[in-house]
C-alpha positions in Angstrom: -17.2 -11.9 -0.9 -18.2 -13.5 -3.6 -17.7 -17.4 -4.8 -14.9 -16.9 -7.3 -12.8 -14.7 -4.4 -13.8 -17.5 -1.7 -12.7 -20.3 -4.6 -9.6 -18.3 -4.6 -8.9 -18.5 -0.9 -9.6 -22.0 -0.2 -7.5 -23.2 -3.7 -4.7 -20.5 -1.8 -5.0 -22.2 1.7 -4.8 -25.7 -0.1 -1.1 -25.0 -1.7 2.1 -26.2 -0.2 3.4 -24.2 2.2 6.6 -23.2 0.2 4.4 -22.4 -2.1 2.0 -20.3 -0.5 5.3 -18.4 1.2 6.4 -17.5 -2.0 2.9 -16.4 -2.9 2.4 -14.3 0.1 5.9 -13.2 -1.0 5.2 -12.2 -4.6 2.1 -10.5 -3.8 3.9 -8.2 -0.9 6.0 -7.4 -3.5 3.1 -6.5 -5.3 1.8 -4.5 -3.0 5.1 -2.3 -2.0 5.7 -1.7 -6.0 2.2 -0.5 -6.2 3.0 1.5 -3.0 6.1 3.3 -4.1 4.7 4.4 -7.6 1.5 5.9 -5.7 3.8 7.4 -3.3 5.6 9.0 -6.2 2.8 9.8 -8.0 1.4 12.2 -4.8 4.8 13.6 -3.9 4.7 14.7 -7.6 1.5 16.6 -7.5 2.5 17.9 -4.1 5.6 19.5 -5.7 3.9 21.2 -8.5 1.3 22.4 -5.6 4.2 23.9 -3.4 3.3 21.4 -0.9 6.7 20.0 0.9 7.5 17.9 3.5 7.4 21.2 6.3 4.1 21.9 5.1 3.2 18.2 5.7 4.4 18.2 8.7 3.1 21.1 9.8 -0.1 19.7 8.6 0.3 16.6 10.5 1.0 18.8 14.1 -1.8 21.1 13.5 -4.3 18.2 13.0 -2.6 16.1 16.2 -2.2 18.6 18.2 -4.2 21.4 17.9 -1.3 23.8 16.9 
């Protein structure tokens, strides 16, 4: 890692604990937002492919077990 992320972390660890709650909060947040829109984003191109959930799952089985 390099200084400025390790700066980050310690100044991070050093906060209140409220605040580094709501932090850790805001950045999950974050983090499901960016989730969702990716998530959208890939069921999108699936669509216009004729990939569907059955095909997914199928998928999925084939490469878990063998099938």
């Amino acid at each position: 890692m390099s200084e400025a992320v390790h700066e980050i972390l310690d100044r991070i660890q050093r906060l209140p604990t409220d605040d580094r709650l709501l932090l850790e909060d805001c950045l999950a947040q974050q983090a499901e937002a960016e989730w969702q829109r990716e998530a959208e984003e890939a069921r999108r191109l699936a669509s216009e492919k004729g990939i569907d959930q059955a095909a997914i799952d199928r998928a999925v089985a084939k490469v878990r077990y063998g099938s």
